[in-house]
C-alpha positions in Angstrom: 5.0 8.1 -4.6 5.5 9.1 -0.9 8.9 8.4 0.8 9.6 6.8 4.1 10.8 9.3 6.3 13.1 6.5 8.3 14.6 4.6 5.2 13.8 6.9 2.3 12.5 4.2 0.5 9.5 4.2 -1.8 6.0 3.5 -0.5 3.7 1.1 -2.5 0.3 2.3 -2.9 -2.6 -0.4 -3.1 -5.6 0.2 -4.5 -7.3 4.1 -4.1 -3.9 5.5 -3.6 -4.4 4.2 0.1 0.0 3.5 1.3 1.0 0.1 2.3 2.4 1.3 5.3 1.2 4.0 8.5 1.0 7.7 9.2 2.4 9.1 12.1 2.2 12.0 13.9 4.4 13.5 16.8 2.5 14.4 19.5 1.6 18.2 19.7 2.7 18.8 16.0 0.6 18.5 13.3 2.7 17.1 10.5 2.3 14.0 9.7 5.3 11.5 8.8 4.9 8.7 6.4 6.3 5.3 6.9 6.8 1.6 5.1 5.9 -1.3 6.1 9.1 -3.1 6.7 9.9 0.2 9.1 6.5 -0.6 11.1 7.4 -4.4 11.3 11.4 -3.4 12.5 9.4 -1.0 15.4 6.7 -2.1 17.0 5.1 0.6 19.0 4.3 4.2 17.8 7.6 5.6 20.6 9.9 4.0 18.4 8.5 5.1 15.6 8.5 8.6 16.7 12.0 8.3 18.3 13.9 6.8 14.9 12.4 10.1 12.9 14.1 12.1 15.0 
């Protein structure tokens, strides 16, 4: 199981492995950064996202 990069928490997977949560990328990099759902509901837009994995 995948970890958040924000909280460290545990990602749930639903059904086909698929995350119950969002993939982000920083822009001009091509690493990809997963993250839970109750990080996406705490930050709204993708900047935040991208400014709290910093």
């Amino acid at each position: 199981m995948p970890k958040c990069t924000i909280c460290s928490s545990k990602i749930q997977e639903v059904f086909l492995e698929k995350l119950k949560g969002t993939i982000v990328r920083k822009p001009g990099s091509s690493k990809q950064y997963q993250v839970c759902f109750e990080c996406q509901k705490k930050f709204k837009t993708k900047e935040e996202l991208i400014e709290k994995i910093k």
